[in-house]
N, C-alpha and C positions, 0 to 999 in steps of 0.2 A: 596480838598474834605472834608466834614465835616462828623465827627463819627469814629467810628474806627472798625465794623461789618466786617463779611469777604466780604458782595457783595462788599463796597464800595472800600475792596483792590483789589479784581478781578477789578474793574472798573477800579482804580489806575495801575494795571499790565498794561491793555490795551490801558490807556491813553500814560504809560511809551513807550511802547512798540512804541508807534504812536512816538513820539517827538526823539527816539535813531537814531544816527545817521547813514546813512547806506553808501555803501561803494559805490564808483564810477561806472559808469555807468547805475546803476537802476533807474527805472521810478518810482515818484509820484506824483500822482496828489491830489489835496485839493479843493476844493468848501463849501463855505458858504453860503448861504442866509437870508435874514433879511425879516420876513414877517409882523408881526404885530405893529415894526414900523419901518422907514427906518433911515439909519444911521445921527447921527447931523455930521456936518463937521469937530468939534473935534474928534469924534469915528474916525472918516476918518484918519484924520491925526494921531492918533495912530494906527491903522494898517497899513498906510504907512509905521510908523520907524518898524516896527517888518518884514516888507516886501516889499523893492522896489521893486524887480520886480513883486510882486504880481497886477492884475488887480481888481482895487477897484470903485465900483457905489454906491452911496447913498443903495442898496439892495442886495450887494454880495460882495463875495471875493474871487478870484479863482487863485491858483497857481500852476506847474506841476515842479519838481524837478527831473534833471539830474546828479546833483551834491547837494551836500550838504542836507540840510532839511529844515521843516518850525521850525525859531527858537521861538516857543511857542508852548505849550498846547494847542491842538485843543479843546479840551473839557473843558478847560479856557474859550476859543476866544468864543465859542458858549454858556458857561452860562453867558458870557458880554455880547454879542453883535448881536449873531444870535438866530437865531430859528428852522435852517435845518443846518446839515454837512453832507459832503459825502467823502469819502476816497477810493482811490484807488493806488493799485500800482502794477508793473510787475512782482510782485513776488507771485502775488496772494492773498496777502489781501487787505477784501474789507469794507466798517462802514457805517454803514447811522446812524446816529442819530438826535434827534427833543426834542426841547424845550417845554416844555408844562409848562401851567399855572399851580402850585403846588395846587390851591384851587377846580379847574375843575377836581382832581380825587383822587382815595384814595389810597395812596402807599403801603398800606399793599395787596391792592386787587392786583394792578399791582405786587409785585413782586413774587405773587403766580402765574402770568403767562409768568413772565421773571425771569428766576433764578437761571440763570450761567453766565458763561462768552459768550457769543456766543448770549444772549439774555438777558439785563438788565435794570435796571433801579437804578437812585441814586435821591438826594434831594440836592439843592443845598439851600439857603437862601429865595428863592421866586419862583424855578422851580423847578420842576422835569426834568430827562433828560433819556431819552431810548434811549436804544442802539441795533445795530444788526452787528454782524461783522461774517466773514468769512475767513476762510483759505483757497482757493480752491487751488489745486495741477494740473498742467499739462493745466492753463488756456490759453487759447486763446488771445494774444496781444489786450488790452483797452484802449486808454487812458484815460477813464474813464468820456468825455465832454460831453456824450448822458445821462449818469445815473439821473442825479439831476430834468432832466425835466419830465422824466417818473416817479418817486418817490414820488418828494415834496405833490400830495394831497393826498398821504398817512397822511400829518398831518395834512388837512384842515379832514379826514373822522372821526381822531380820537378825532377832535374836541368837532365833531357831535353825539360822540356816537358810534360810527365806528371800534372796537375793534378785525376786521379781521385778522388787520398784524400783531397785539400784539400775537394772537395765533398762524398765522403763526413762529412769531419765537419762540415760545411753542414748535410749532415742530421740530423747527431747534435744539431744546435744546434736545428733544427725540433722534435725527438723531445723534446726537457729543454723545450721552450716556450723558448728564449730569444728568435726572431724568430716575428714572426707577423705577421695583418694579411693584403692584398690585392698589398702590394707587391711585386715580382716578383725573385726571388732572384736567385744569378749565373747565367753561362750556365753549363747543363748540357753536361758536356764528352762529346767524341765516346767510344764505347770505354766506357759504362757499363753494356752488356748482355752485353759479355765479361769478364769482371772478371778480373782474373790472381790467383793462388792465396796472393800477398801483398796485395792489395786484400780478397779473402774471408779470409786470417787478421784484417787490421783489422774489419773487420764482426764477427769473433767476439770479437778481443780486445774490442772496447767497446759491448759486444751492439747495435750500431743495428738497429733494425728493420729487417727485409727486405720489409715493403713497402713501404715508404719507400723503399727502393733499388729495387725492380722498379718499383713509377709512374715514377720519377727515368728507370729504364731505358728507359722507353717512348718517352721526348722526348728521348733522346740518340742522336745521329748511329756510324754505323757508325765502329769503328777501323779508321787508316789501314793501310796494309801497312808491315810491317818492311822498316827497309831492308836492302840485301842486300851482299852482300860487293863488288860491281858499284860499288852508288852508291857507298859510302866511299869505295875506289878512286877513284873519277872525282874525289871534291872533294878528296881530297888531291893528286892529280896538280895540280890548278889551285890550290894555295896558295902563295904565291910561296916563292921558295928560301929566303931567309933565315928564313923560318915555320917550316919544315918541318925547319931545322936546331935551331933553338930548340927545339922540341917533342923530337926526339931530345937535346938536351942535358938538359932536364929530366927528361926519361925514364928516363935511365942517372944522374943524378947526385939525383935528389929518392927521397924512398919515399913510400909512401903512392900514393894515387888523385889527388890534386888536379888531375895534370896530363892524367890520361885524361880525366876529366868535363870539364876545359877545354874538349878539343879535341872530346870529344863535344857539349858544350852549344852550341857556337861551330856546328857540323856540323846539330845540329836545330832550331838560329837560322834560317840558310841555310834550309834544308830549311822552315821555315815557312814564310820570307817568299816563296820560289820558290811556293809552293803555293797551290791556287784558294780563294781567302776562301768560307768557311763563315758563316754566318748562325746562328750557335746558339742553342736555344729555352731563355726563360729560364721557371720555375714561380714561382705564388703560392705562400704559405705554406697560406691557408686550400684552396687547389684542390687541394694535394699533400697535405694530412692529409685529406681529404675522400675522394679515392682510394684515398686508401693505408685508409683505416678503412673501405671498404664492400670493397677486395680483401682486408684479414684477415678479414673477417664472411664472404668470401665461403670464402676459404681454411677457416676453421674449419668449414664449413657441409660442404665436402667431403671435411673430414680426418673428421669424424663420422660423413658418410655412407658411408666408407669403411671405418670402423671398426665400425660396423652390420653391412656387408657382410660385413664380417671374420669379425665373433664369429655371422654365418649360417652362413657357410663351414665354421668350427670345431665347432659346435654340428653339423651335418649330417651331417661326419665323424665326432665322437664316438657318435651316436646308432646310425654306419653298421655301426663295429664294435661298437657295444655289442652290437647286434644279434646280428651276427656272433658273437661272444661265446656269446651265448644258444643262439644256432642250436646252439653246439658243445655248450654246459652240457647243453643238453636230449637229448642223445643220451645222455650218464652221467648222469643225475640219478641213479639207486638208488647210485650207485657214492660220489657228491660228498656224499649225505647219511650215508651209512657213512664215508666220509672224514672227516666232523662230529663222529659219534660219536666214532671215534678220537682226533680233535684233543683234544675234552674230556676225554677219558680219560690224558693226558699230564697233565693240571692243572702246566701251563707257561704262563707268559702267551705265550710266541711262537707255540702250541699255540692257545691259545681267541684270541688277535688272528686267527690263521690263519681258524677254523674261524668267526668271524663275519665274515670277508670272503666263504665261502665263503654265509654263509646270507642274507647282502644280495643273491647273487646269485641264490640259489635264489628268494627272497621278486621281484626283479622277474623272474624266469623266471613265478612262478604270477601276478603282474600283470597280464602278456602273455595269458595264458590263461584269466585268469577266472576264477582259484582260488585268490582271498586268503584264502577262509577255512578252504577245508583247508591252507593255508600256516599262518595264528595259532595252528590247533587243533595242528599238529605243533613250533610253538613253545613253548605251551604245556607239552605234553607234556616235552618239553627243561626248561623252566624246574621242572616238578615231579620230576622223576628228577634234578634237579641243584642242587636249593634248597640243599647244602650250598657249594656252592662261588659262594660272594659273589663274587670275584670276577671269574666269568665273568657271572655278573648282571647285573653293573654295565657289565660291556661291552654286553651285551645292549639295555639301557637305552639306554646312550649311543649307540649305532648306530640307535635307535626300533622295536626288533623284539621 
């Protein structure tokens, strides 16, 4: 890591922390991806010797560790050779971070919206590199193979302009306390009350509170319209020739994305600076934990009263047919208490489990009607013609009959 500032040693902590070796039995899992260009066969064969058993394609690297670790720097591997990483492990932590072009944004602005450990950004020789990590407590068994596909165009959106998830973990940084105070965070970006379905897997992957993101959502601006096959068209007709020949030579002679996201980022440049300035509303930290803490109280207040209603609902139904039930019992009663008889007379336990289901129901049949106690007197009677057989007794007992 180059510099010696305190983010870049929080970075260093976290990197540290990633590569320490951990003790037998625990799960981790490691995924890379290479987008913008795909690996040469020498990159190959160096991540081979750092990793036989890791699984290696000209566009990935993915290993899951039962024993031992990965013996390098993840966030080495990724200012060499990737442009996505993702981390998980059984103990609850969790890292996405993305490579981005050092020239396509301005580090002072990003780390005014990533700016602890939990939510950061470093500079490497030629990238930048952001980071999102998590500690969750009491998680739910992952091996972590689904996360990378839900996530990855989180870095094609922030290519474009697309600066959602960077404020998401703005928040993730309110939520851990690393900023606080009255001072006013960054702008809230437009497009935070539609979240797209890789914006809502980062919210899962690094559990941020969701009302911290619905206040966040209430002071952000509508998203703009996609563009449409229309606009594209028009700006590339207007890029001079020698442009437009370049971009097909790279096209047909490069692999990987580097050269679409080019001409995309260059396209949603354009596309800002033509467009009417927005005035974005920035949040305190104490005005946004303030909100967001009387919207879970209020949240909690109506998941409860909800669940009140619920177990009314439930309880009104079971009581409807229990009813119901009865209504039928009491048409054969002579027939259900000779049915009783019988049961006992099998001396099978499937036999007396049966025949005291049957007399729980007999016993709230006489409930209903007001004759508990010609109900005990003919339990009784049962208990004395059958004192040899304990073990129907004992069921008798355990049922309270």
């Amino acid at each position: 890591m180059t510099g010696g500032n305190d983010q870049q040693k929080k970075v260093g902590a976290a990197s540290s922390a990633l590569t320490e070796k951990v003790p037998v039995s625990e799960y981790q899992y490691y995924e890379f991806r290479a987008i913008d260009h795909a690996l040469t066969n020498a990159e190959m064969e160096e991540l081979q010797s750092i990793s036989t058993r890791a699984e290696i394609t000209s566009t990935s690297f993915t290993n899951h560790y039962n024993w031992g670790d990965l013996k390098a720097d993840p966030l080495k591997l990724l200012e060499n050779y990737f442009d996505a990483f993702l981390y998980v492990s059984n103990w609850g932590s969790r890292h996405l971070c993305f490579r981005l072009p050092m020239a396509w944004f301005d580090y002072n602005e990003l780390k005014k919206i990533l700016p602890g450990d939990v939510a950061w950004v470093r500079r490497t020789k030629q990238h930048l590199i952001i980071g999102f990590q998590a500690e969750l407590e009491g998680a739910d068994w992952d091996d972590g193979t689904g996360w990378m596909g839900s996530l990855l165009s989180l870095r094609f959106d922030l290519l474009r302009g697309d600066l959602r998830c960077l404020y998401l973990g703005w928040l993730l940084s309110v939520q851990n306390e690393e900023v606080s105070g009255n001072e006013p965070g960054p702008p809230v970006p437009p497009g935070l009350a539609q979240l797209s379905p890789s914006l809502e897997s980062l919210i899962d992957f690094l559990e941020i509170d969701e009302d911290l993101v619905a206040i966040a959502a209430t002071a952000s601006a509508p998203a703009g319209t996609s563009p449409t096959h229309d606009d594209f068209g028009a700006w590339i007709r207007n890029l001079p020739e020698n442009e437009k020949n370049n971009v097909l030579l790279t096209a047909v002679s490069e692999s990987g994305d580097r050269w679409k996201n080019e001409l995309l980022h260059r396209f949603y440049r354009d596309k800002k600076l033509t467009s009417p300035a927005i005035t974005p509303t920035r949040l305190n930290v104490a005005d946004l934990l303030l909100a967001a803490r009387a919207r879970g109280e209020e949240r909690c207040q109506r998941l409860e009263s909800e669940r009140i209603a619920e177990d009314a609902r439930r309880k009104a139904k079971e009581e409807a047919e229990r009813a119901k039930h009865l209504d039928q019992l009491e048409k054969r009663e002579d027939a259900v208490w000779n049915d009783v008889s019988a049961l006992i007379q099998t001396k099978q336990p499937k036999g007396y489990d049966q025949a005291v289901r049957f007399l729980i129901d007999l016993r709230d049949l006489a409930i209903r009607r007001g004759q508990e106690a010609l109900f005990r007197a003919k339990i009784e009677t049962l208990r004395t013609n059958h004192a040899a057989k304990t073990s129907f007794l004992h069921r008798l007992t355990k049922a309270n009959l």
